[in-house]
BABA-959084 format. One record per residue (C-alpha): x, y, z. Coordinates in steps of 0.5 Angstrom, whole numbers, plus 2048, in hexadecimal, padded with zeros to 3 digits. Layout:
# residues N
+-----+-----+-----+
|   X |   Y |   Z |
+-----+-----+-----+
|   X |   Y |   Z |
...
+-----+-----+-----+
***
This chain:
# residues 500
+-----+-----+-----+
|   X |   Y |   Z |
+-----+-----+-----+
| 800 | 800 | 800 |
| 802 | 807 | 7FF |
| 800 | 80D | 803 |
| 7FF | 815 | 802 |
| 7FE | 819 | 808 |
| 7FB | 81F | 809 |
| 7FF | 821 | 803 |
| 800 | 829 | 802 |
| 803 | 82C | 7FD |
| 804 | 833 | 7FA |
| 808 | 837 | 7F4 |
| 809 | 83E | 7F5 |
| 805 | 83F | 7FA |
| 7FE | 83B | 7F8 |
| 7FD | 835 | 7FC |
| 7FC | 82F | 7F6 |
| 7FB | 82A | 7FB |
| 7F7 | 82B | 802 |
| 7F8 | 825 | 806 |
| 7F7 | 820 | 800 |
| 7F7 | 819 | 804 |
| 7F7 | 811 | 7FF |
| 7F7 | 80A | 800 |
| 7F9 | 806 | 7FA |
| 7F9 | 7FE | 7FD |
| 7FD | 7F9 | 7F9 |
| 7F8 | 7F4 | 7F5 |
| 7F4 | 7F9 | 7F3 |
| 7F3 | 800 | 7EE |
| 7F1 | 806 | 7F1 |
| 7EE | 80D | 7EC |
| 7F0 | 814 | 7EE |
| 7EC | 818 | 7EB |
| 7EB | 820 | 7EB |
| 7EA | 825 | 7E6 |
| 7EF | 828 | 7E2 |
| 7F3 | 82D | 7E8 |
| 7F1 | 829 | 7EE |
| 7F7 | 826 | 7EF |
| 7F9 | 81F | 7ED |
| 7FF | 820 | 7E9 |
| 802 | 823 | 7EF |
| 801 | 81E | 7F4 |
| 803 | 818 | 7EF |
| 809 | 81D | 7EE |
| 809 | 81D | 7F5 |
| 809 | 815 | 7F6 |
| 80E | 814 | 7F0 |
| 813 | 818 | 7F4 |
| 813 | 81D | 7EE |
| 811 | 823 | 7F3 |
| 812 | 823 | 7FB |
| 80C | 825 | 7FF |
| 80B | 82A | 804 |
| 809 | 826 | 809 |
| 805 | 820 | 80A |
| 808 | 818 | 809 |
| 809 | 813 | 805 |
| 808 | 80C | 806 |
| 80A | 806 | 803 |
| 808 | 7FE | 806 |
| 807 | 803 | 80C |
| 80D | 806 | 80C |
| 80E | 80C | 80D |
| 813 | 80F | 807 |
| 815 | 816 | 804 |
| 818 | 815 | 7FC |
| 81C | 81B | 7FA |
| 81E | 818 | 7F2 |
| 819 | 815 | 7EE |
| 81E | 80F | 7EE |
| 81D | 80D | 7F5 |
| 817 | 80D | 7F4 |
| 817 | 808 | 7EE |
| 81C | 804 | 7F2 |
| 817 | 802 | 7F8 |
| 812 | 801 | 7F2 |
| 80E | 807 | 7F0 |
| 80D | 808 | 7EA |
| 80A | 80E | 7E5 |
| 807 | 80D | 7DE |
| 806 | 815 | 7DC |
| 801 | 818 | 7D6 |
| 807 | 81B | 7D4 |
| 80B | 815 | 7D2 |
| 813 | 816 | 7D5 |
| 817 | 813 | 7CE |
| 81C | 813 | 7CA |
| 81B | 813 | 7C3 |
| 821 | 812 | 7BF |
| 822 | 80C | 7C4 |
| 81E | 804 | 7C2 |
| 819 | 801 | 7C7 |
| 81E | 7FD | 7CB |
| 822 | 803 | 7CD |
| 81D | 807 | 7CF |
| 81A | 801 | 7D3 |
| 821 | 800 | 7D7 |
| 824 | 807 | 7D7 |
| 828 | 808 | 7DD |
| 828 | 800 | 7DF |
| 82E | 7FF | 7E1 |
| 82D | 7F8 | 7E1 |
| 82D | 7F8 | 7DA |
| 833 | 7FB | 7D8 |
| 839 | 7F7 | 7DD |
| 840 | 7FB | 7DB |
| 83D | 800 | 7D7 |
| 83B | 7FC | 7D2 |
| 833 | 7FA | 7D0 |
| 831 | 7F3 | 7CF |
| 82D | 7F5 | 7CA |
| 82A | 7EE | 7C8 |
| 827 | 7EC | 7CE |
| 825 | 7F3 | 7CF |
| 81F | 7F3 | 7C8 |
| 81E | 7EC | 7CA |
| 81C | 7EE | 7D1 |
| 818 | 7F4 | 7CE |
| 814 | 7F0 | 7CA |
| 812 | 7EB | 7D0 |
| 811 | 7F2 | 7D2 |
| 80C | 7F3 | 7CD |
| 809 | 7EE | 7CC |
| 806 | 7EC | 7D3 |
| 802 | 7F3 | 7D2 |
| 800 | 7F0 | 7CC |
| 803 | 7F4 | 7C5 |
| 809 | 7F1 | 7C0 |
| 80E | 7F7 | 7C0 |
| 814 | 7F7 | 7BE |
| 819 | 7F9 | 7C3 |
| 81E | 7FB | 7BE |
| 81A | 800 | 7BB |
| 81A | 808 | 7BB |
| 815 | 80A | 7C2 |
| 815 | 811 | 7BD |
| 812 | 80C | 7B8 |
| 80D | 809 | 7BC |
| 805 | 80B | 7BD |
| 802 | 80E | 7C2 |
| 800 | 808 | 7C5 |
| 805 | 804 | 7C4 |
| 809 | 809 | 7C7 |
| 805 | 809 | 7CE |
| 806 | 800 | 7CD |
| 80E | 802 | 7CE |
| 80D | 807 | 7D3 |
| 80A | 802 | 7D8 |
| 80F | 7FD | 7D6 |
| 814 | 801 | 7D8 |
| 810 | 802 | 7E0 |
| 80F | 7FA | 7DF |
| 816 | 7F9 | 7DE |
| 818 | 7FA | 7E6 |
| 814 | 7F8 | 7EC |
| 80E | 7FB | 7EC |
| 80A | 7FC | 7F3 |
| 806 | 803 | 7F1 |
| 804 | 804 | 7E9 |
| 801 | 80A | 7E8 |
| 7FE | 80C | 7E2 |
| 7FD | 814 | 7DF |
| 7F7 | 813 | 7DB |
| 7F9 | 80E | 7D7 |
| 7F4 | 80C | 7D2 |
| 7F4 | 813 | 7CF |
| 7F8 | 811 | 7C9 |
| 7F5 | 80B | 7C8 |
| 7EE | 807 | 7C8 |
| 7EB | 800 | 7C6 |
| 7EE | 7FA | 7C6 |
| 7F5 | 7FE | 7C8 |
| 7F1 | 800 | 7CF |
| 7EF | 7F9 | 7D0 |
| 7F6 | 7F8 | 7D0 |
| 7F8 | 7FB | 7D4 |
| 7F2 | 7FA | 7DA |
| 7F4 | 7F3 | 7D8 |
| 7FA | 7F4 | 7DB |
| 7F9 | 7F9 | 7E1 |
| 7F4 | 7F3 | 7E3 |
| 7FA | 7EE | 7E3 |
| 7FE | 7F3 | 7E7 |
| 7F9 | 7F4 | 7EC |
| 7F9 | 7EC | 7ED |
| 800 | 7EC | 7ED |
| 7FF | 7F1 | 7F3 |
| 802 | 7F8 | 7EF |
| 7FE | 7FE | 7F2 |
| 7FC | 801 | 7ED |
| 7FA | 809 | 7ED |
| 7F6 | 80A | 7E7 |
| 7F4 | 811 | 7E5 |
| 7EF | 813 | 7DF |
| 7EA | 817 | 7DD |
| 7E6 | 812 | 7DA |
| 7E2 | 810 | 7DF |
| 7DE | 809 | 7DC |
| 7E5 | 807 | 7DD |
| 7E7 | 808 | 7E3 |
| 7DF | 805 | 7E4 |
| 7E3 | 7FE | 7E0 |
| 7E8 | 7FE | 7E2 |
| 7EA | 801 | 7EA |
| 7E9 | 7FE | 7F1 |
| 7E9 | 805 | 7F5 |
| 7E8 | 80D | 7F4 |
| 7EB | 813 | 7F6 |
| 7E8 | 819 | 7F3 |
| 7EC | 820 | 7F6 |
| 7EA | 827 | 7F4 |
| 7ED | 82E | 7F4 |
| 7F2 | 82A | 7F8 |
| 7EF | 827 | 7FD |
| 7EC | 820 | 7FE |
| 7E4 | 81F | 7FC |
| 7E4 | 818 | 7FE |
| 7E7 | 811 | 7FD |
| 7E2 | 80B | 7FB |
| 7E1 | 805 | 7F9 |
| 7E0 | 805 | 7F2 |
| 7D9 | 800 | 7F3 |
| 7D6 | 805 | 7F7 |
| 7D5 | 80A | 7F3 |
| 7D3 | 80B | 7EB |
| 7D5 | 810 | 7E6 |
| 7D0 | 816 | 7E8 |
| 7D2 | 816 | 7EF |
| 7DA | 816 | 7ED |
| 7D9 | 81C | 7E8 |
| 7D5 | 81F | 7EE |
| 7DA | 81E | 7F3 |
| 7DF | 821 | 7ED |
| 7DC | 827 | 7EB |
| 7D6 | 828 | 7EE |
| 7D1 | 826 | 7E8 |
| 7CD | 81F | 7E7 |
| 7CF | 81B | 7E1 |
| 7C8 | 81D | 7DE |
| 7CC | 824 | 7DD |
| 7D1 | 822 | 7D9 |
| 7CE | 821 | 7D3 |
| 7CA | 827 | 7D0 |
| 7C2 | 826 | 7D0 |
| 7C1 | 824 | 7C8 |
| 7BD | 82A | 7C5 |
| 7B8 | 82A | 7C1 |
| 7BD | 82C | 7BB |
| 7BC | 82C | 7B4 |
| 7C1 | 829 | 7B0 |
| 7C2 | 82E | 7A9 |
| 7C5 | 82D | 7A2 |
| 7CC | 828 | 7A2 |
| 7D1 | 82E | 7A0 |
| 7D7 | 828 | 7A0 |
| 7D8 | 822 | 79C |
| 7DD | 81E | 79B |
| 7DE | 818 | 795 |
| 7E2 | 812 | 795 |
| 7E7 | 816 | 799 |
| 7EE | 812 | 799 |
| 7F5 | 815 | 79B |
| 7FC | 812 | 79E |
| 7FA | 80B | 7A0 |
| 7F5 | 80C | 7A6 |
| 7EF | 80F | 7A2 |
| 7EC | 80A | 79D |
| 7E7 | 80C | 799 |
| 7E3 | 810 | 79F |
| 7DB | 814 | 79D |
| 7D8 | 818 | 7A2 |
| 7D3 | 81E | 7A2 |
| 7D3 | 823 | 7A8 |
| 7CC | 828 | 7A9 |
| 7CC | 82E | 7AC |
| 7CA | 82E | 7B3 |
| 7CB | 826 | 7B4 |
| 7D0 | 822 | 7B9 |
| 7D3 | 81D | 7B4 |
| 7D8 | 819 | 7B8 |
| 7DE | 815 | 7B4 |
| 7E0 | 80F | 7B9 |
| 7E4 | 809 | 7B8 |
| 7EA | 807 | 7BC |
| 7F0 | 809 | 7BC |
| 7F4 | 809 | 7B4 |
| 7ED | 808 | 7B1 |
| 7EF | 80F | 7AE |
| 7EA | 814 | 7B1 |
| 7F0 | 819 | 7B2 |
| 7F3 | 818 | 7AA |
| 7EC | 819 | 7A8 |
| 7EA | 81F | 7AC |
| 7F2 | 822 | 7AB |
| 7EF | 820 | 7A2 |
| 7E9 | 824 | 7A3 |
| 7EC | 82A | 7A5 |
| 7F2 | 829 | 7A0 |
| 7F7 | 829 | 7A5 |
| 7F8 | 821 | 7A2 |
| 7F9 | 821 | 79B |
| 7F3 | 81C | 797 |
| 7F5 | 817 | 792 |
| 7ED | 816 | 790 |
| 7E7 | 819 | 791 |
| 7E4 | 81F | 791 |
| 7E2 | 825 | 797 |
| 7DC | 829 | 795 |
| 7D9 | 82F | 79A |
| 7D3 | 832 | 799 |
| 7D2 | 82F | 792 |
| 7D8 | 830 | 78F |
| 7DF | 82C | 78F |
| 7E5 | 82E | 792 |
| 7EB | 82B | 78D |
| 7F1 | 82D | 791 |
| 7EF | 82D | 799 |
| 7F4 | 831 | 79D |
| 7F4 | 833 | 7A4 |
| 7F3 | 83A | 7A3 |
| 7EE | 83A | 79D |
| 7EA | 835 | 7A2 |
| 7EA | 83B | 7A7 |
| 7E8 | 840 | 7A3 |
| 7E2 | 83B | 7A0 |
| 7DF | 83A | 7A8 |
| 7E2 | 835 | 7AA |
| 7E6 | 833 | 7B1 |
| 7EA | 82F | 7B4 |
| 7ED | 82D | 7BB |
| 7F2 | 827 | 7BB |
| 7F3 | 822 | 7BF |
| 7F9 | 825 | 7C2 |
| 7F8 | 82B | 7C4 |
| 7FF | 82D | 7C6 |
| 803 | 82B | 7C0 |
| 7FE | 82D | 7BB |
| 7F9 | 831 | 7BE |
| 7FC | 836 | 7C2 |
| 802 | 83B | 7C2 |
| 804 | 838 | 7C9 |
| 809 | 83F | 7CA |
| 802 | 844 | 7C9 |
| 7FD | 846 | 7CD |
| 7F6 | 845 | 7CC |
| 7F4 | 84B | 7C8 |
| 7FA | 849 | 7C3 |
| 7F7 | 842 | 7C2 |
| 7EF | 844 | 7C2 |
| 7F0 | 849 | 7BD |
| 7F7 | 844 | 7B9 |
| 7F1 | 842 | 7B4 |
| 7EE | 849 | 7B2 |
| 7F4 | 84E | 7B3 |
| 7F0 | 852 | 7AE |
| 7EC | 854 | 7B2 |
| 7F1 | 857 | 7B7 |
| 7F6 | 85A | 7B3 |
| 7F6 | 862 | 7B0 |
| 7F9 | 863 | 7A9 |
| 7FE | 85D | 7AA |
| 7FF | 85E | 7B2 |
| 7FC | 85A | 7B8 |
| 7F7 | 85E | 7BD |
| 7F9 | 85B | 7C3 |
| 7F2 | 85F | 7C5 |
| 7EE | 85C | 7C1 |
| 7F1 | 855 | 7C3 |
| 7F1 | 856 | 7CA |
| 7E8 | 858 | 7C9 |
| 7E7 | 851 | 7C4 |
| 7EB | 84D | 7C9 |
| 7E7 | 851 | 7D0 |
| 7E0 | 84E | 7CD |
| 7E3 | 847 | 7CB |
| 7E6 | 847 | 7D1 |
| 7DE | 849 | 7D5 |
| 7DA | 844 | 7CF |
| 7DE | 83E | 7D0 |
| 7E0 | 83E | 7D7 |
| 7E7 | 83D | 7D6 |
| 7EB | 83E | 7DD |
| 7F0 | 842 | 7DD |
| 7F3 | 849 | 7DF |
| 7F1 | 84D | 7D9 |
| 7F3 | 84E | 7D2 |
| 7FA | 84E | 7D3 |
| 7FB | 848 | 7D7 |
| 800 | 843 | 7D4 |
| 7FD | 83D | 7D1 |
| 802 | 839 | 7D3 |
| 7FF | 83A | 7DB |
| 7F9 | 837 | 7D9 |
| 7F5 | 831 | 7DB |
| 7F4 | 82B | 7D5 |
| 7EC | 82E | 7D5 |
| 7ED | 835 | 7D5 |
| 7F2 | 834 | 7D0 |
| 7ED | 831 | 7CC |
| 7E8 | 836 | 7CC |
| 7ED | 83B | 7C9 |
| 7ED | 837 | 7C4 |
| 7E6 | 836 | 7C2 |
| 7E5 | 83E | 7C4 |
| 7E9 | 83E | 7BE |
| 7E7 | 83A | 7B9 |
| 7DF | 83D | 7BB |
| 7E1 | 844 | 7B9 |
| 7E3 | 841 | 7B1 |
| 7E0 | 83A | 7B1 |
| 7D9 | 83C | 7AF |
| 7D7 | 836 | 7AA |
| 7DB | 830 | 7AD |
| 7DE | 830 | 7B4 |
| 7E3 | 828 | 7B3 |
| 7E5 | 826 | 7BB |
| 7E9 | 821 | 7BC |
| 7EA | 81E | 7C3 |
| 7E6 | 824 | 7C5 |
| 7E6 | 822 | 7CD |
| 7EE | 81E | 7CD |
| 7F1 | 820 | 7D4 |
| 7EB | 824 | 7D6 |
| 7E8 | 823 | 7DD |
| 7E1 | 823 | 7DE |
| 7DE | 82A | 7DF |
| 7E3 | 82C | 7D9 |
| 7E0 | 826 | 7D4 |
| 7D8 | 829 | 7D7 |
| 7DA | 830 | 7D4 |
| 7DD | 82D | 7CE |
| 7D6 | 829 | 7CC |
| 7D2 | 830 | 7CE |
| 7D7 | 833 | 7C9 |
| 7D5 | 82E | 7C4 |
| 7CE | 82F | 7C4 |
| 7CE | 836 | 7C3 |
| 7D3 | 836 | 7BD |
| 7CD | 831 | 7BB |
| 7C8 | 835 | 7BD |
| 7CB | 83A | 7B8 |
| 7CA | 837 | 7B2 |
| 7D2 | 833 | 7B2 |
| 7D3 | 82C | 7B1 |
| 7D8 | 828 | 7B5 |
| 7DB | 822 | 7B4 |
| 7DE | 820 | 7BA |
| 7E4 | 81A | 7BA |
| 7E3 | 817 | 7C2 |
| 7E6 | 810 | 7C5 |
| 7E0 | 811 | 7CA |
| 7DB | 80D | 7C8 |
| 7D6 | 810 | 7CE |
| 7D9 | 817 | 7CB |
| 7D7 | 814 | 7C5 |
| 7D0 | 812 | 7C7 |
| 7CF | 819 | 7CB |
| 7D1 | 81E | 7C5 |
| 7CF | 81B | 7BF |
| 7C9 | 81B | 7BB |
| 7CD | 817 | 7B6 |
| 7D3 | 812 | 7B6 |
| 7D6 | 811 | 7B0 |
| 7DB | 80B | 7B1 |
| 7E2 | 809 | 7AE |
| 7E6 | 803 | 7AE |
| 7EC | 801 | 7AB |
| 7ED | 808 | 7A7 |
| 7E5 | 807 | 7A5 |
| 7DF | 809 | 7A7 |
| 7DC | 802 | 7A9 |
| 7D4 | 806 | 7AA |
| 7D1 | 80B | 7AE |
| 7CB | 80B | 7B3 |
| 7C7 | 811 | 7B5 |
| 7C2 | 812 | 7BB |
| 7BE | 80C | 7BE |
| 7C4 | 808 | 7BC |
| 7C9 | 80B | 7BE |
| 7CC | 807 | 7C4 |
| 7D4 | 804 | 7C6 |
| 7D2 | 7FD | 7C5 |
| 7D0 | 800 | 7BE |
| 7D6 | 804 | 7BC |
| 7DA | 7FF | 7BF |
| 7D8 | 7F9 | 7BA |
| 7D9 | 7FE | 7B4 |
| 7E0 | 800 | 7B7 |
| 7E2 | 7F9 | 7B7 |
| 7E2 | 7F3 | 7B3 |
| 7DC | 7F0 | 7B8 |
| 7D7 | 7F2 | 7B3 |
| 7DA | 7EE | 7AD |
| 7D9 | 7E8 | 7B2 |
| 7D3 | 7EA | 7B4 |
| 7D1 | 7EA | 7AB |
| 7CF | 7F2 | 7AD |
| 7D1 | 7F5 | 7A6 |
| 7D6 | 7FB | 7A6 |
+-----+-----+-----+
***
C-alpha cells in the first residue's frame, strides 16, 4: 500500500494541494480523478518524487519515507507513465525500454542481443508485436504509450501509476491495456489510474479518489456510487447535465459533399455530406483514417481521387486558406503543436484566423485584438486573467475554448472538430458541448471526430463510421448506439452477415 497525508503543496505563494490524503492498496486499481486544476499532477509529482511536499507524509507498506529523486522512488518500486511520454526518438525501442539500466551494460558495454530479446518479451506480454530494434520516432502513438509501460514493467513494480493513459489510443488497443492493468492487479501491483473518462474507471477500478481545487471530496468505493454521482462529486453537476437537451432543431441544406475522396494511404475512397445545423460525428478506431479524411476535407491533405463541393460548387484544389475563406474551421487533434501558438496570449490566438479584422492598413490594432479576445473571453467562459495571459499557462480545457473561440469567428458553414474533449476535464467538456449547440443553432455544420463512444452518443445527430480508410455506414437518430457504432468500426459485422 502507498500512503499520501494531509499532503500541502503551494508555488509562488498558491497553495495547490490542501491537505490531500490517498491510500493505493496492493491488488488493487484506484481512480484519482478531478478537474483540470484540482491538482492531481501535483500529487502524482509528488508520490514519483518529482516535487518534495511542503508538508505531509508518505507511506509505503506502512513505512514512512520522504523521496528526494524520482530515482529513488523508482527504486522502491514506484513507477509513473506520464501523458506526455519521456523519450528519445532517435534511439530504438529496446534502448528507450532499458535506459539508464545498469545491469544491461556491464564494463560500459551494451548487451544488445539480450536487450531486444528482453524488450520483446516485454511487449508481448502487453500484448503487441513491436520491433525492438525500430526508431521510437517511428512509431504511432500507440505504440508509442506500449513502449513506455514496458519500460515501467522492466524494473519491479510495487505502484503503477498512469496519467490519462487512453488519451492517445481506443478499441482493442484499450482493451489491451485494461488486460494488463488487471493482470498486474493480480500480481499484487497498486495501481494508480488517472483519467477523464469516467466509464473506464467505472470498467476498469476498484476504489476512487475525487480531489477538488486542491482539496480531497472523497474517497469511494467504485461500487458505491454510479456516474452521476461522481460527476456531481467532481464538478458539482449531475451526468444529466453533461450533454445539452436536444432542441428541436432544424436541419437545413447540405452545403459540403465529399465524393469518393482518396489521399495517402488511410483515406480509400470516402463519401459523405455535411448539412447546416446538424452534428455528424466520424467515428471508428484509432488508424481508420477519420483524422486523414477531416485533414483532406480542409485541404490540409493532398487528394489523390474524389471531389469537394461547397454550396454546389466543386472546389479543384482545396487548401487550407481557400477553406477558411470558403467558411470552414478546423480545430486539430493536437491543439498545442498544430492549433495554438504556445508563446502567444489569448488575444493572438483568438484572432490568428481573422487578423484582418485586427489590422489597419497593413498594422496590427492591439486594441481591437484585445476588445475580440475580452468578448470570446465573456461568451466562452475561458479562465484566464485576461486577453493578454499566455496560453501556455492555461489549462488543457481553456486552451480548447480559445481554439473553437477562434474557429467561431471564421468558421460560418462547416466547423471540423477532432478529438474536441481530448484531455479535458468534466466541467470544461459540458461548456464545450454547450458551444457546439450554439454553433448549430446557428446554422453551421460540425463533423466531430471523437474515440468516446458516450460523447458520440450524446452529441451526434448522425454517426458516419470508418473502417480501414472506408466508411463502413452511417447510423443517425434511433440507431445511433455504442454497440451500433462498435459493430461498424470493426469486423464484427462481416461475421454477423450485416453488410457495410
Amino acid at each position: 500500500m502507498i500512503e499520501m497525508l494531509d499532503i500541502h503543496k503551494s508555488f509562488s505563494g498558491i497553495e495547490v494541494l490542501k491537505g490531500v490524503s490517498l491510500r493505493a492498496r496492493a491488488g488493487r486499481i484506484h481512480a484519482l480523478v478531478g478537474e483540470n486544476g484540482a491538482g492531481k499532477s501535483t500529487l502524482i509529482k509528488t508520490m514519483a518524487g518529482v516535487i518534495q511536499p511542503d508538508s505531509g507524509s508518505l507511506k509505503l507498506d506502512g513505512q514512512s519515507l520522504r523521496w528526494r529523486t524520482p530515482g529513488e522512488a523508482k527504486a522502491h518500486g514506484v513507477h509513473v507513465i506520464y501523458q506526455e511520454f519521456v523519450q528519445f526518438a532517435e534511439l530504438s525501442v529496446a534502448e528507450n525500454i532499458f535506459m539508464g539500466d545498469k545491469r544491461l551494460s556491464p564494463g560500459g558495454f551494451l548487451k544488445r542481443r539480450d536487450m531486444n530479446q528482453r524488450a520483446s518479451e516485454l511487449l508481448s506480454k502487453l500484448g503487441v508485436q513491436i520491433d525492438p530494434t525500430a526508431l521510437v520516432g517511428d512509431l504511432s502513438v500507440a505504440d508509442q504509450q506500449m513502449v513506455e509501460i514496458a519500460k515501467a514493467l522492466s524494473h519491479k513494480v510495487q505502484v503503477l501509476i498512469l496519467d490519462e493513459p487512453t488519451a492517445v489510443i481506443s478499441g482493442l488497443e484499450v482493451e489491451l491495456l485494461f488486460e494488463r492493468l488487471r493482470q498486474l492487479r493480480q500480481e499484487g501491483v497498486a495501481i494508480i489510474y488517472v483519467s477523464h473518462r469516467l466509464e473506464e474507471i467505472f470498467q476498469l477500478c476498484d476504489d476512487i479518489t475525487v480531489i477538488k481545487d486542491g482539496e480531497l471530496v472523497g474517497s469511494r468505493l467504485v461500487s458505491e456510487i454510479d456516474q452521476s454521482q461522481l460527476v456531481a462529486m467532481m464538478v458539482g453537476r449531475q451526468l444529466a447535465d453533461l450533454y445539452p437537451k436536444r432542441k428541436a432543431r432544424k436541419i437545413g441544406a447540405t452545403v459540403l459533399v465529399a465524393k469518393d475522396i482518396r489521399s495517402g494511404s488511410r483515406v480509400k475512397g470516402c463519401s459523405l455530406s455535411l448539412r447546416c445545423g446538424e452534428i455528424t460525428a466520424l467515428a471508428g478506431m484509432i488508424g481508420s483514417g477519420r483524422t486523414e479524411l477531416a485533414m483532406a476535407l480542409f485541404g490540409a491533405e493532398a487528394l489523390s481521387g474524389g471531389s469537394i463541393t461547397v454550396d454546389g460548387a466543386e472546389v479543384k484544389h482545396m487548401t487550407p486558406a481557400l477553406a477558411i475563406e470558403l467558411g470552414i474551421g478546423f480545430l486539430t487533434e493536437d491543439r498545442k503543436k498544430e492549433g495554438l501558438a504556445m508563446l502567444q496570449d489569448v488575444a493572438a490566438n483568438v484572432t490568428a484566423s481573422s487578423l484582418g479584422d485586427v489590422t489597419r492598413r497593413g498594422m496590427l490594432d492591439r486594441a481591437a485584438e484585445q476588445r475580440l479576445a475580452e468578448e470570446a473571453i465573456a461568451q466562452y467562459r475561458i479562465a484566464c486573467r485576461g486577453p493578454s495571459t499566455p496560453v501556455a499557462l492555461m489549462s488543457g480545457g481553456n486552451q480548447q475554448k480559445v481554439l473553437l473561440a477562434r474557429w467561431a469567428r471564421t468558421a460560418n458553414k462547416v466547423l471540423i472538430l477532432d478529438e474536441p474533449t481530448r484531455g479535458v476535464d468534466v466541467g470544461a467538456k459540458a461548456d464545450i458541448y454547450r458551444m457546439m449547440h450554439e454553433a448549430a443553432d446557428r446554422g453551421l455544420a460540425i463533423l466531430m471526430i471523437s474515440s468516446e463512444l458516450l460523447e458520440v452518443v450524446g452529441m451526434a445527430e448522425r454517426v458516419v463510421v470508418m473502417r480501414d480508410g472506408k466508411i463502413s455506414g452511417e447510423l443517425a437518430g434511433e440507431d445511433i448506439s455504442e454497440h451500433a457504432i462498435m459493430t461498424l468500426a470493426t469486423k464484427a459485422h462481416e461475421e454477423a452477415g450485416v453488410p457495410a
